[in-house]
N, CA and C of each residue as an Amber inpcrd file, in Angstrom:
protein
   537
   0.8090000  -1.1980000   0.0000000   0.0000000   0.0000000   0.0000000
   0.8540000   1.2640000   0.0000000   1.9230000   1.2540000   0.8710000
   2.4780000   2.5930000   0.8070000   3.3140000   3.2620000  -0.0160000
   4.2420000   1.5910000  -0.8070000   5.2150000   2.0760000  -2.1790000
   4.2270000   2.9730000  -3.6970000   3.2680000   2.0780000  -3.8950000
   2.2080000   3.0830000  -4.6890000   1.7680000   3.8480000  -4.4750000
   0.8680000   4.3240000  -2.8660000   0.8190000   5.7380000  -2.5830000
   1.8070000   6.4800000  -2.7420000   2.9870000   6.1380000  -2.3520000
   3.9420000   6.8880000  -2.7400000   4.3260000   7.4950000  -4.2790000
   4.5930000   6.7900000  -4.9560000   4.4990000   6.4070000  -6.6920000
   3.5930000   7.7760000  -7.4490000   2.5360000   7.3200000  -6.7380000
   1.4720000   8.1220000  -7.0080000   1.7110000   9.7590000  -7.0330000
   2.1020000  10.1890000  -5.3770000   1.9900000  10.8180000  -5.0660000
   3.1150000  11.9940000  -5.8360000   4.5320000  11.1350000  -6.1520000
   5.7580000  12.1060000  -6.1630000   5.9200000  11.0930000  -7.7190000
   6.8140000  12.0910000  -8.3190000   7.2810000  11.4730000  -9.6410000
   8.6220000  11.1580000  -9.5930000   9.3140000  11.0820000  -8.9940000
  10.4740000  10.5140000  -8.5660000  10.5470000  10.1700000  -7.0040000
  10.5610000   9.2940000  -6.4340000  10.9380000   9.0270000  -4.2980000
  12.4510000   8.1690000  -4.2870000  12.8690000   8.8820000  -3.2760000
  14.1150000   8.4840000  -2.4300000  14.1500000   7.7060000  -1.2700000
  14.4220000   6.8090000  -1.2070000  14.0360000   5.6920000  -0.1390000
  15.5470000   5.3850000   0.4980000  15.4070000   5.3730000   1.9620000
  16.7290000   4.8310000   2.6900000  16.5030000   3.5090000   3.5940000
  17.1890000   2.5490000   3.1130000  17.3110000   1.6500000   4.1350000
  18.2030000   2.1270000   4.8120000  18.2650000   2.5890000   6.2780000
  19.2600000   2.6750000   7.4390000  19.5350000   1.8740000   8.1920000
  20.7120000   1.4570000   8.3580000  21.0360000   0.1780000   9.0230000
  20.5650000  -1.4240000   7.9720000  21.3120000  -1.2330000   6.9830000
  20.5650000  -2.2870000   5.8590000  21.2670000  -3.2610000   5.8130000
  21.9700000  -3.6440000   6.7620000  22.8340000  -4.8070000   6.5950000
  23.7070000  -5.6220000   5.7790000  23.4800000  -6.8100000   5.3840000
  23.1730000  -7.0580000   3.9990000  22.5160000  -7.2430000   2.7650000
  21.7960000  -6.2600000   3.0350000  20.9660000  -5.9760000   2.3620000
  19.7210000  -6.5430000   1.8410000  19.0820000  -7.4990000   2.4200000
  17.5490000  -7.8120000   2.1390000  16.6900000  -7.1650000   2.2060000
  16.7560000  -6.3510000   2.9990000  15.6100000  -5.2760000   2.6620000
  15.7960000  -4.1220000   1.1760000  17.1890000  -3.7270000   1.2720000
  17.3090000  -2.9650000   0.3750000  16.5720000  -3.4390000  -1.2830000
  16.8130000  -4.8590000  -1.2800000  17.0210000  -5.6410000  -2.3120000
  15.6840000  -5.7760000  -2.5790000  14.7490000  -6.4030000  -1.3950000
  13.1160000  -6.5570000  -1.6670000  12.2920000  -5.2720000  -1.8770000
  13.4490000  -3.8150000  -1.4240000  12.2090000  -2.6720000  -2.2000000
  12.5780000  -3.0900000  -3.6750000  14.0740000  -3.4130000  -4.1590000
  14.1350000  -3.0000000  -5.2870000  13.2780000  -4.0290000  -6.2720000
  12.5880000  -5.4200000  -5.4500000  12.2290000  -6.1930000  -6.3880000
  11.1040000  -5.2960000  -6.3580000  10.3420000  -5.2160000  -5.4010000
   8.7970000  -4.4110000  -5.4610000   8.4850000  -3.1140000  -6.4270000
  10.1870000  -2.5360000  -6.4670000   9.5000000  -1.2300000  -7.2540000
   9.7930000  -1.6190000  -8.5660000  10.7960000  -2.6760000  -8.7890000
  10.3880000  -3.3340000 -10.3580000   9.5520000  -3.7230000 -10.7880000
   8.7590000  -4.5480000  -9.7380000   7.3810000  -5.0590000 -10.1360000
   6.3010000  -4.3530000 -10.4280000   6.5110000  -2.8650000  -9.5370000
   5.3060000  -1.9110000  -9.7810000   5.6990000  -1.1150000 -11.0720000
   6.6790000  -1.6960000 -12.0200000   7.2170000  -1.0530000 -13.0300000
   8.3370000   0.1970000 -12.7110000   8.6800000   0.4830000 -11.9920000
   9.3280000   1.3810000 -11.4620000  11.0320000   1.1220000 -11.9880000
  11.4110000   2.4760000 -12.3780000  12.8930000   2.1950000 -13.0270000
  14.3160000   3.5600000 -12.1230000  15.5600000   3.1310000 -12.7940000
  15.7630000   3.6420000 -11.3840000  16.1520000   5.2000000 -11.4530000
  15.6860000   5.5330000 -12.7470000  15.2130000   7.1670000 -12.7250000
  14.1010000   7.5060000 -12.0260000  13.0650000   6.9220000 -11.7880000
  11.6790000   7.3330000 -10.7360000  12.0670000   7.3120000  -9.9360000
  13.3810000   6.0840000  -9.0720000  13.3170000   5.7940000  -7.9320000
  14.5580000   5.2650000  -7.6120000  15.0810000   5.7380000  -5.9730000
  16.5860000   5.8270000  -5.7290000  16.1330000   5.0970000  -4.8150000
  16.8070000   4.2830000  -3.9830000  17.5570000   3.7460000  -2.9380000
  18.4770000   3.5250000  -2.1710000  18.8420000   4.1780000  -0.9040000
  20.2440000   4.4160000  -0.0740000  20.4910000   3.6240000   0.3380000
  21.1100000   2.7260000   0.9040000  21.3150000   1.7560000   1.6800000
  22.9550000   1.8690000   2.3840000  22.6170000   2.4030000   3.6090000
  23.5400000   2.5650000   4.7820000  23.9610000   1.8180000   5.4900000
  25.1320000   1.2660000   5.9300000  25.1320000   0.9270000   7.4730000
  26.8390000   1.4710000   8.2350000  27.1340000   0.7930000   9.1720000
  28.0810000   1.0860000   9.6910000  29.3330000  -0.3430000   9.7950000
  28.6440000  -1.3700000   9.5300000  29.6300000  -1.8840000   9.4260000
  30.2240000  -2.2750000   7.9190000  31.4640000  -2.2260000   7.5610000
  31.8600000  -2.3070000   6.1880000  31.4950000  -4.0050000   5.8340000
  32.1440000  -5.0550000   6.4860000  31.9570000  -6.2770000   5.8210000
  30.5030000  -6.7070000   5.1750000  29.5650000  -5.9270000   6.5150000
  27.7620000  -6.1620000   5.5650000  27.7110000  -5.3240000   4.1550000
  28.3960000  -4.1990000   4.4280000  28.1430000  -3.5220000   3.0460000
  28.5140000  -4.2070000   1.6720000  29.9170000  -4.8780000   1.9730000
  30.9080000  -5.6610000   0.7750000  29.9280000  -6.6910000   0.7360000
  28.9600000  -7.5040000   1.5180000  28.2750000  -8.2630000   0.9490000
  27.0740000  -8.3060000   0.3680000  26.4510000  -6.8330000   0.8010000
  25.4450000  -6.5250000   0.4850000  25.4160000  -5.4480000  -0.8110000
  26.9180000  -5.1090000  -1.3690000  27.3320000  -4.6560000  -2.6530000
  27.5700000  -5.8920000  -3.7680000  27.8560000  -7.1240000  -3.1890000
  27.5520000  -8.6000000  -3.9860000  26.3090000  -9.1140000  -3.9250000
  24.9190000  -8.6910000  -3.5200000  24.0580000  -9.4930000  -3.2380000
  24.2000000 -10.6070000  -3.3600000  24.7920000 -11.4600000  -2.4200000
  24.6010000 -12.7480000  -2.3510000  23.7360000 -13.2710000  -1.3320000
  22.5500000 -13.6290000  -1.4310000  22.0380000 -14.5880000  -0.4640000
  21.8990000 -15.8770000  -0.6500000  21.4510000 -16.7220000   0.9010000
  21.6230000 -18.1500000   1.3330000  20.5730000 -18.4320000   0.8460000
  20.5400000 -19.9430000   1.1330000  19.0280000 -20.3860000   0.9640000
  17.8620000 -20.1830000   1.8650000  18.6650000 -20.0620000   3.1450000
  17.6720000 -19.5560000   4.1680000  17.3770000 -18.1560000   4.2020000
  18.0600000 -16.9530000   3.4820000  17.6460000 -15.5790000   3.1080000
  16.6450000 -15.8810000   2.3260000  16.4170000 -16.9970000   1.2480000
  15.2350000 -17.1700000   0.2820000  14.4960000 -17.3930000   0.5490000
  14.1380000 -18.1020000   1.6910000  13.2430000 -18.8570000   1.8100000
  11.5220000 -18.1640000   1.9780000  11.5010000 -16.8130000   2.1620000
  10.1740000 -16.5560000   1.7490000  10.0900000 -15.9440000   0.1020000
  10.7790000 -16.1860000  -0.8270000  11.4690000 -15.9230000  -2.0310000
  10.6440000 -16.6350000  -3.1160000   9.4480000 -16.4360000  -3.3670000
   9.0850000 -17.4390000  -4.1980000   9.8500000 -17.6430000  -5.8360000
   9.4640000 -18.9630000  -5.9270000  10.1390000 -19.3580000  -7.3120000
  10.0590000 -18.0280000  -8.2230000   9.2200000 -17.7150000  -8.4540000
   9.1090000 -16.8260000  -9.6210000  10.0890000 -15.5180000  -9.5360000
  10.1290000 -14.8600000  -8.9490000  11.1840000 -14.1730000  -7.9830000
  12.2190000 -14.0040000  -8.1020000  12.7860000 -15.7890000  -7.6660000
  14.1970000 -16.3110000  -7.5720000  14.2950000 -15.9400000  -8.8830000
  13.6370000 -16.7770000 -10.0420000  13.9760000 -17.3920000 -11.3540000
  14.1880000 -15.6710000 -12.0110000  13.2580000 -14.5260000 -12.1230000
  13.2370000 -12.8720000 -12.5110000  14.7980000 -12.2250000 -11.9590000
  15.1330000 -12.3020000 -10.8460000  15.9770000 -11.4550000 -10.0850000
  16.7790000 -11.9220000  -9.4200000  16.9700000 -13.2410000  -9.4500000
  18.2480000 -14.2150000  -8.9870000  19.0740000 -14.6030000  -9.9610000
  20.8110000 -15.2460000  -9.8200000  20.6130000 -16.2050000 -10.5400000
  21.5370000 -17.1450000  -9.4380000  21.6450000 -18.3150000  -9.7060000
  22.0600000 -19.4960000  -8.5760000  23.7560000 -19.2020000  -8.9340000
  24.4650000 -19.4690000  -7.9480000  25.7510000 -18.8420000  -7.2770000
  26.3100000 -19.7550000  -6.4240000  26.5840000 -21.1240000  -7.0520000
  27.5440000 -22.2400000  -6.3440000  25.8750000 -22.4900000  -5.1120000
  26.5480000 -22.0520000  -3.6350000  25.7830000 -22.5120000  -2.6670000
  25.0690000 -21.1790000  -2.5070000  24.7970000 -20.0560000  -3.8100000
  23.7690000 -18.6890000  -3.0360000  22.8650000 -18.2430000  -4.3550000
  22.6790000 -17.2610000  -4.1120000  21.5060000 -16.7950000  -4.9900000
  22.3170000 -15.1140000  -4.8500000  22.4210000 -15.1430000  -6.2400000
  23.3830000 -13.4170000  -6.4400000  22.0920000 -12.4600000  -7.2490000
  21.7750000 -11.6890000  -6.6000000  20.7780000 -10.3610000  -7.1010000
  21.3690000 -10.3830000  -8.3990000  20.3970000  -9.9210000  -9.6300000
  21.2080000  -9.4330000 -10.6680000  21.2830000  -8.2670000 -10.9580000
  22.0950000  -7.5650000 -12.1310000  22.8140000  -6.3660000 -11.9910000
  21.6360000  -5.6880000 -12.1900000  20.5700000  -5.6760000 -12.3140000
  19.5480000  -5.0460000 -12.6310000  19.1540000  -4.2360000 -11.0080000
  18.8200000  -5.6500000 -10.1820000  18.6350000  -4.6730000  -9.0050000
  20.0360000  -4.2460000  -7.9830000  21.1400000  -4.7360000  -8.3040000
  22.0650000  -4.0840000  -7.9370000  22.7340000  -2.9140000  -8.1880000
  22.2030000  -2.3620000  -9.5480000  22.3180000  -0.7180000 -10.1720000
  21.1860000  -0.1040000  -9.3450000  19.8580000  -0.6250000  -8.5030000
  19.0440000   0.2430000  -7.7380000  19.3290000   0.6270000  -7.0080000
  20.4740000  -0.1600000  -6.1970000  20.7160000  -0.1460000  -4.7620000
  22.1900000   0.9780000  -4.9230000  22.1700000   1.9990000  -4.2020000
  23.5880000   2.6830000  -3.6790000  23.9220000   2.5280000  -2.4300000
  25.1570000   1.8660000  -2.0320000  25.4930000   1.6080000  -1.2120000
  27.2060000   2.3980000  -0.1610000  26.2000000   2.8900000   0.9370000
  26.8020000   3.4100000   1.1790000  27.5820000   3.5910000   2.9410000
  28.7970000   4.0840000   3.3520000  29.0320000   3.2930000   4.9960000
  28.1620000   4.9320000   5.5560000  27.4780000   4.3370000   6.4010000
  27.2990000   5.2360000   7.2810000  26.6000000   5.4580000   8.9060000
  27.1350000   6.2900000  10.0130000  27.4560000   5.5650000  11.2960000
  25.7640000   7.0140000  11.5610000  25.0000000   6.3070000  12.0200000
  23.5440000   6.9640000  12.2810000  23.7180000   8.2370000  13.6950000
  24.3090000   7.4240000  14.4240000  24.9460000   8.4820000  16.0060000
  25.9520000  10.0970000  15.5360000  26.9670000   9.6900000  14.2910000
  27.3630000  10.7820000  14.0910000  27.7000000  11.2320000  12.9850000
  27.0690000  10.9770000  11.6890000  27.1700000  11.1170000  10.6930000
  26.1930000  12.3580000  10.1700000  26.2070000  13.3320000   9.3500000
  24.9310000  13.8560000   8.7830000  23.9520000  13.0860000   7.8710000
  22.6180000  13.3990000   8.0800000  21.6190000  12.8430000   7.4940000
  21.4370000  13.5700000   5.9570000  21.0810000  13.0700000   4.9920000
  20.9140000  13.4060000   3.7130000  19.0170000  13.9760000   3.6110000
  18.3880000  14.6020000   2.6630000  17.2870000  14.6360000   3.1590000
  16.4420000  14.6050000   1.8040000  15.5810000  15.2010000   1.6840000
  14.3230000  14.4150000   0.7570000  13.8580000  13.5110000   0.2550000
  13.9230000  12.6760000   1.2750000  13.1250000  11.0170000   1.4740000
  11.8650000  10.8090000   1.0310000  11.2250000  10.0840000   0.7200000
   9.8020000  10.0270000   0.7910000   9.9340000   8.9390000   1.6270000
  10.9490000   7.7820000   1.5920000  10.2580000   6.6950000   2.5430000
  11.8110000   6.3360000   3.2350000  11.6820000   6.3260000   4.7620000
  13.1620000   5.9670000   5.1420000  12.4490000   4.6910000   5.8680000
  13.3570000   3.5840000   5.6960000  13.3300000   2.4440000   7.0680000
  14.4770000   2.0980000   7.8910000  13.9960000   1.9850000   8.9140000
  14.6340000   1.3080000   9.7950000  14.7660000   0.7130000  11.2170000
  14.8470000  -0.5330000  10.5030000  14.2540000  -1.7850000  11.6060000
  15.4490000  -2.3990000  12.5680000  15.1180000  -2.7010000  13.4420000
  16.1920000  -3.8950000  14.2090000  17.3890000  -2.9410000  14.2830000
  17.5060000  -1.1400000  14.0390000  18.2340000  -0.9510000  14.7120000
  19.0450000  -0.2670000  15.8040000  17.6500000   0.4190000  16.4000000
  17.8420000   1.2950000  17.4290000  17.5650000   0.6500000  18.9950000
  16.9600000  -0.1470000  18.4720000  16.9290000  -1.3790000  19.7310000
  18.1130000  -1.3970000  20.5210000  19.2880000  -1.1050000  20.1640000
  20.6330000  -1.1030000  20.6640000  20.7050000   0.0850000  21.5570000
  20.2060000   1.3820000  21.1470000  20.6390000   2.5950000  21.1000000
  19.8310000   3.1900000  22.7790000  20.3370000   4.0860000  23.3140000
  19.8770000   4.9390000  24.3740000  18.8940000   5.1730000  24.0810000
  17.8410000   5.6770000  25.2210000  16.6490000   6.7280000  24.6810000
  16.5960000   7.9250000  24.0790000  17.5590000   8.5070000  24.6050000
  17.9870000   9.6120000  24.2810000  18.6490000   9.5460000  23.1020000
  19.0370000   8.8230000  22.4950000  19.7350000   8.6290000  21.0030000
  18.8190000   8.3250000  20.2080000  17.6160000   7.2970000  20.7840000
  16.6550000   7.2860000  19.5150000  16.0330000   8.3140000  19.5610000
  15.6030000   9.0190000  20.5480000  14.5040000  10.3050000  20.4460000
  15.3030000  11.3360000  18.9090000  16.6680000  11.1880000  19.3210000
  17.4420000  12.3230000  18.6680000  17.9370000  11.5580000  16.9900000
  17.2070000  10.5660000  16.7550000  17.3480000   9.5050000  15.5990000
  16.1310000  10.3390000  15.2480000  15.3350000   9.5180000  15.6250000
  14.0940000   9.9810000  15.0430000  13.7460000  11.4540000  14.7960000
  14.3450000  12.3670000  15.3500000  13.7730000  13.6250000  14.7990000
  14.7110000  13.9960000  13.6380000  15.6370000  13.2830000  13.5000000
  16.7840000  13.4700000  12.2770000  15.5240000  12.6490000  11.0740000
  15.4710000  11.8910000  11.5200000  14.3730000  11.1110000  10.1460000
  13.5480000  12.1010000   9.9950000  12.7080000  12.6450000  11.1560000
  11.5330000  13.2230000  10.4270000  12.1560000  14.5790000   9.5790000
  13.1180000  15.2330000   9.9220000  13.9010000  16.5260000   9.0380000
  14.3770000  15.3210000   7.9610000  14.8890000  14.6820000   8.0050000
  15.3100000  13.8650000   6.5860000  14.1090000  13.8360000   5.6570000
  12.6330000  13.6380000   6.4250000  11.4020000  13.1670000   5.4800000
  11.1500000  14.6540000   4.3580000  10.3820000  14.6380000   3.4050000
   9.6370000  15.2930000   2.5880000   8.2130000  15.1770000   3.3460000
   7.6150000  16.6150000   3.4000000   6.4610000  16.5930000   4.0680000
   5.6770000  15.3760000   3.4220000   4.8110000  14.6430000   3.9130000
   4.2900000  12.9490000   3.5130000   4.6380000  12.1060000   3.4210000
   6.4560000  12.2480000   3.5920000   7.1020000  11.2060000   3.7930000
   6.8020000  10.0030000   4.9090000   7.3120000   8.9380000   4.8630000
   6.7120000   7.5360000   5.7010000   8.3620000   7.5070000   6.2020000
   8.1900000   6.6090000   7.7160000   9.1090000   6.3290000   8.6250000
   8.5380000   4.7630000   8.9140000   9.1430000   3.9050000   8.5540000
   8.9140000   2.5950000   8.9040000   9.7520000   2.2240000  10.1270000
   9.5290000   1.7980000  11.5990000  10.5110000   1.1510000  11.9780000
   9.9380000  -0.3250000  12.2490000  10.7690000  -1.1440000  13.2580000
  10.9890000  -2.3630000  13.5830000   9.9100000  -2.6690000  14.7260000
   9.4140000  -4.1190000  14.7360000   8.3060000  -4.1220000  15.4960000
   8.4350000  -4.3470000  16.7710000   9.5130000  -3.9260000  17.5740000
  10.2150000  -3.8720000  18.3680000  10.1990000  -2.2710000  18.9580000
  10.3580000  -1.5920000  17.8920000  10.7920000  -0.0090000  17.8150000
   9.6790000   0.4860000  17.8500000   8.8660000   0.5400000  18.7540000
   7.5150000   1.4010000  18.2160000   8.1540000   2.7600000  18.9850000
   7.5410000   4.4210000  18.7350000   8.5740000   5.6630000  18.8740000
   7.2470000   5.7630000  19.5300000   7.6770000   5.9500000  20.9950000
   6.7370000   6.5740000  22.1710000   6.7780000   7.9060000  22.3360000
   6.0060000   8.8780000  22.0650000   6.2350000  10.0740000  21.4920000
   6.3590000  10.6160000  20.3350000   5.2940000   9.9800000  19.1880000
   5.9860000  10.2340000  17.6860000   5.2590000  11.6000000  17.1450000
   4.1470000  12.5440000  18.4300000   3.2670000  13.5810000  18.4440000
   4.5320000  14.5690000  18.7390000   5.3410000  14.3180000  19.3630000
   6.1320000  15.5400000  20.3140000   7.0810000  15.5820000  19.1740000
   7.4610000  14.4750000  18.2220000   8.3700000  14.4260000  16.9740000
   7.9740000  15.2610000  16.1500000   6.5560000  15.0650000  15.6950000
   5.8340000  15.7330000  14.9210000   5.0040000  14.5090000  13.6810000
   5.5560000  13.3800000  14.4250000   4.8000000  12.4650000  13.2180000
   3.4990000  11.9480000  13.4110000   3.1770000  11.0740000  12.6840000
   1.4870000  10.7840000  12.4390000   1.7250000   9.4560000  12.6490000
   1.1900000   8.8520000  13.3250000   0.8890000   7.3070000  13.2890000
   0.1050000   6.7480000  12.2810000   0.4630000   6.1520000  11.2380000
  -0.8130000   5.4610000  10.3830000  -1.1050000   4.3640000  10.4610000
  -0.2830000   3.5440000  11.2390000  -0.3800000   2.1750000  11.5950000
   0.6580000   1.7410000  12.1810000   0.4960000   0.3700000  12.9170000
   1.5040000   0.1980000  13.4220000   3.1450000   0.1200000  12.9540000
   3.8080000   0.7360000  13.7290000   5.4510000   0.7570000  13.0350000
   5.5140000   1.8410000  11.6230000   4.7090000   2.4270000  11.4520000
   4.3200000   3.5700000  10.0230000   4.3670000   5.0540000  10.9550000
   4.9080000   5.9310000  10.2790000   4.7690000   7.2210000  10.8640000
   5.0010000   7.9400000   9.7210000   4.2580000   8.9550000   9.7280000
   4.4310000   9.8770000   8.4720000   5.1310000  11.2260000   8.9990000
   5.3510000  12.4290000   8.5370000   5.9760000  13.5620000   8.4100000
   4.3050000  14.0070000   7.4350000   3.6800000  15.0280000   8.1440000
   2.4890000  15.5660000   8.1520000   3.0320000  16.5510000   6.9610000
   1.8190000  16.6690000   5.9640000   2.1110000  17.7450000   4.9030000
   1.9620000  19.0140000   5.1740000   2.3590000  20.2150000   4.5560000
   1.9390000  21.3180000   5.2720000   0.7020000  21.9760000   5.1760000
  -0.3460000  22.2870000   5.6780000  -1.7760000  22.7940000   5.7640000
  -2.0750000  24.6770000   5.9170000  -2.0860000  25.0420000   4.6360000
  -2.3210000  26.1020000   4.1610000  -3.7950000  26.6910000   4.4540000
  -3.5410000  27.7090000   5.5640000  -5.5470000  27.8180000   6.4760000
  -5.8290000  29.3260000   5.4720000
């Protein structure tokens, strides 16, 4: 629901996986926005983290069989191809993905997002570091922009941020209202 609202809404969106590991998430927007026809002039993808070895593997997309495993055949067979004992993204969605190192605590944030995620990784972090995460996302967002986090991460206070709850783990960056 929200990659097409999005679509819809903006004629080009910037999407960040933060904290993207090796990249499965990065990789499953890029199958989704292929599927919604989406090419990678409409649509960018950041994909951050802080440690370098996830990045070098997540700049090879290589996944296991157990990364596949909710992967249906059709999927695999479009946007895989088999890789000894893995499954290597092909260059198609690996030209979506930019990959890049970056440390969330002290790095600057980049900004006109329409959709940032990030899951599984503030769970680590102080309160006081996520409060001060999250208001960096919402200045990162484009007014209507979406904040996905982890279902773990729900942001207690996402009114005092300035965001909108639309559902669970969803927070938007409110558009501006011209009275």
């Amino acid at each position: 629901e929200i990659l097409p609202a999005l679509l819809a809404k903006w004629r080009r969106i910037s999407i960040w996986s933060a904290g993207c590991s090796y990249g499965a998430e990065a990789y499953s927007l890029a199958i989704l926005l292929r599927e919604l026809g989406t090419d990678r002039v409409r649509a960018r993808i950041l994909a951050t983290d802080i440690d370098q070895e996830m990045l070098e593997r997540c700049r090879q997309g290589l996944f296991s069989e157990a990364d596949m495993k909710n992967v249906d055949a059709v999927r695999r067979r479009q946007f895989f191809t088999v890789s000894e004992d893995s499954y290597r993204a092909n260059d198609d969605l690996r030209q979506f993905v930019e990959l890049r190192y970056h440390d969330l605590l002290k790095d600057n944030f980049d900004h006109g997002f329409q959709l940032i995620l990030c899951r599984n990784v503030v769970i680590y972090f102080t309160d006081d570091a996520k409060i001060n995460l999250y208001r960096r996302f919402f200045n990162s967002l484009e007014p209507g922009g979406i904040l996905l986090t982890g279902g773990t991460e729900q942001i207690r206070d996402a009114r005092k941020i300035g965001f909108e709850s639309i559902s669970p783990f969803f927070y938007r960056k409110p558009t501006l209202r011209i009275r």
